[in-house]
N, C-alpha and C positions, 0 to 999 in steps of 0.2 A: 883758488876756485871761487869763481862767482857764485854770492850766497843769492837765492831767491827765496823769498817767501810764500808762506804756505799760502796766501792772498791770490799771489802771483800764481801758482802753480795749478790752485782751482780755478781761475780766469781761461790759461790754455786748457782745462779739464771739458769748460763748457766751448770753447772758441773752436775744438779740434774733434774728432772721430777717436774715441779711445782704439778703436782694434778694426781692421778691416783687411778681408781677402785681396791680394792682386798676382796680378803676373810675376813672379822674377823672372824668367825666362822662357818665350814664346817657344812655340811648336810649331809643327804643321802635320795635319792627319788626314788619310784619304780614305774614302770608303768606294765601293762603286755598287752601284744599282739599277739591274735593267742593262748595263752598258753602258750608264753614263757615271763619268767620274765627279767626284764630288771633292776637292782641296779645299780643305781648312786651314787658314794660314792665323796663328793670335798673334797678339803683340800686348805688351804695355806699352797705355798712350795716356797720359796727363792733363792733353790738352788736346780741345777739339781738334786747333790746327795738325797736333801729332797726328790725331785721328784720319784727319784729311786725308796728308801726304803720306801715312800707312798704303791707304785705299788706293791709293793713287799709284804707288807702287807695283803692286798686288795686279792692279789693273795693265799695266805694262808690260810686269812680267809673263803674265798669261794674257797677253793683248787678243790672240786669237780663241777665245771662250767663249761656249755662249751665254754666260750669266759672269758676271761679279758680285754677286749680293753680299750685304753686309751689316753687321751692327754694333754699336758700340753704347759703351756707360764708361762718364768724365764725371768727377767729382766727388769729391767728400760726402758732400750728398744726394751722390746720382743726377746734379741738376741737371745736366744733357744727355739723354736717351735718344737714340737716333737708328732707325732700319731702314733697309732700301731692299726690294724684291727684284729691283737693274732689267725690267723686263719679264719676269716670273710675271704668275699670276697669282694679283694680289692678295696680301696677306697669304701666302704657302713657304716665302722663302725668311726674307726679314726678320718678319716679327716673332713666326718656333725659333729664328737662332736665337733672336734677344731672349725669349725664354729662359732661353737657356743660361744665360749670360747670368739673368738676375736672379733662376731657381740657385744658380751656386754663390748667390749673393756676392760676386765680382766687384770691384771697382777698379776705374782708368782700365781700361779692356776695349778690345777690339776684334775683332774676326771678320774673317774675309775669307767668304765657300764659293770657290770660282768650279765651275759647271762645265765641263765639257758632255753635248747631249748626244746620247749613246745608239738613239733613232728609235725610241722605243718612249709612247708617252706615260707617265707617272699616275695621273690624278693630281687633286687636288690634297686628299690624305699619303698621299705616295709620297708628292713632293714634300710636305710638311716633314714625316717620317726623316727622308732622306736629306733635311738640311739640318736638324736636330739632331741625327747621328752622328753627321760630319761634325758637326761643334762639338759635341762631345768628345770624339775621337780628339781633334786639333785642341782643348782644352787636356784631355789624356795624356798628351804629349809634350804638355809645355810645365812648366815648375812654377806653382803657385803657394803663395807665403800666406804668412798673416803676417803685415804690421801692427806692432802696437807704437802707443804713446806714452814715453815713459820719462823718467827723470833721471839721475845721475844722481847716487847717493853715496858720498862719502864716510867711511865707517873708521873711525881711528879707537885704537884701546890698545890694552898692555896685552903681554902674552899669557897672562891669566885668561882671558873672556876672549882670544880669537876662538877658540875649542867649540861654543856656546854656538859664536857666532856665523863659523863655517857651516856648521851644523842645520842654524834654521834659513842659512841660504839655499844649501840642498835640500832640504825636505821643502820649500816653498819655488824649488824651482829656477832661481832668478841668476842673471846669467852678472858672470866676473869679465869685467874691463880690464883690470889690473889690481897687483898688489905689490906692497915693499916693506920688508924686514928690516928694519933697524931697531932701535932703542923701544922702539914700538911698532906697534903692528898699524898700516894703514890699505884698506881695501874699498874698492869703487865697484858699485855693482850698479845694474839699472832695475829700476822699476816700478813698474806699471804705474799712471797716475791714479787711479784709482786705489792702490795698497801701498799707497808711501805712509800712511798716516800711520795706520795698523804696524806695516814694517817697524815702524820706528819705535813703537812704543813698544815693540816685542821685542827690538834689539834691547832697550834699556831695561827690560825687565826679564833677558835671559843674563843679563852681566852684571844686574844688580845697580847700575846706574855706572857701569865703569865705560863709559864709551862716549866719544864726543861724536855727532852727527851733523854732516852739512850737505844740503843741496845745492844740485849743481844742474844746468842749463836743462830742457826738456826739450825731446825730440821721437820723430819717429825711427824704432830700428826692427830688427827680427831674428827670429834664430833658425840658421839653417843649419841643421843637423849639427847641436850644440857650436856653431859658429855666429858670433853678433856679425852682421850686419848694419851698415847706416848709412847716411850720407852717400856717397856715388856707388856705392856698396850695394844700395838698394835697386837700384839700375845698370846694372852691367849693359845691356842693348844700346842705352843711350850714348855708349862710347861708340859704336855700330853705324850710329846714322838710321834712317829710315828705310833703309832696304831691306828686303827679302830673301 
């Protein structure tokens, strides 16, 4: 295992977003009002270009609509916020979805509320209403994580101190990679970069100093219903393509 230092390991601490909400797995939600329908289509998108060709799609598939409005938030830290009203009137469509996007404090997201018009006019409070519920909805229906940023902490000791050790993994939560029984006990669990330090001096001082400690690489992962997640794990859709 590659040892990093605890130098190193505060360096990605300030470099990275310790924990943020995003898409695993987009939806789509309809609502209708007045008669006209309202499709909410999310996605996870990384990169503005993602973003584009989402839209882009979206737009194809519902070629005959009368709106595609949309909006999105890219980056770590929010740095591309972007709405389009596609013909609405201004500020009623876009900018409630983004609202929306950022009251659930999202990141890399996208939504796209394609509008078939029912013949029936809304307002300007009608329409706001009615593209903020679709997001909603389309949000409702898609599977949203938390990433966090964490580290790879290797735990070796006798079979005296696993007892100790399993013990304040479950009471603190923190998810197992693996383990192996031989001659000794050795267990890899991840966590969080902000509680490696704490972790570590609690593992030595529930085993009395019986336990050898090493870290290992730092990345983002997540737990979905007691399952880690990481690496292409964390993007299922991307295997998908950009379609709808």
């Amino acid at each position: 295992m590659k040892r990093i230092s605890k130098e190193e390991n505060r360096e990605d601490k300030r470099l990275m977003l310790e924990r943020f909400k995003t898409i695993y797995m987009g939806g789509t939600g309809e609502i209708v009002e007045k008669k006209s329908r309202f499709i909410a289509t999310v996605r996870l998108t990384e990169t503005e270009e993602e973003a584009l060709t989402f839209i882009e799609a979206v737009r194809k598939k519902y070629w005959n609509a009368t709106h595609n409005c949309y909006a999105y938030v890219i980056g770590e830290r929010k740095e591309l916020v972007r709405a389009s009203d596609d013909g609405e009137p201004q500020g009623t469509a876009g900018h409630p979805m983004l609202d929306v996007l950022l009251g659930e404090d999202l990141y890399n997201v996208t939504v796209v509320v394609t509008r078939y018009f029912g013949g029936t006019l809304l307002g300007t409070g009608g329409l706001v209403r009615a593209y903020s519920r679709a997001v909603q909805e389309g949000l409702a229906r898609s599977r949203i994580i938390e990433r966090q940023y964490g580290t790879v902490l290797e735990i070796r000791t006798d079979y005296n101190g696993i007892g100790k050790i399993l013990y304040l993994i479950g009471q603190k939560g923190l998810l197992t990679l693996d383990s192996e029984y031989t001659d000794r006990v050795k267990v890899r669990i991840l966590v969080p970069v902000s509680e490696t330090d704490r972790v570590e001096k609690e593992l030595v001082e529930a085993t009395s100093g019986r336990v050898e400690l090493a870290r290992g690489e730092s990345f983002y992962y997540a737990d979905l219903d007691g399952k880690v997640l990481m690496g292409e794990k964390l993007t299922p859709e991307k295997e998908m393509g950009p379609g709808v």
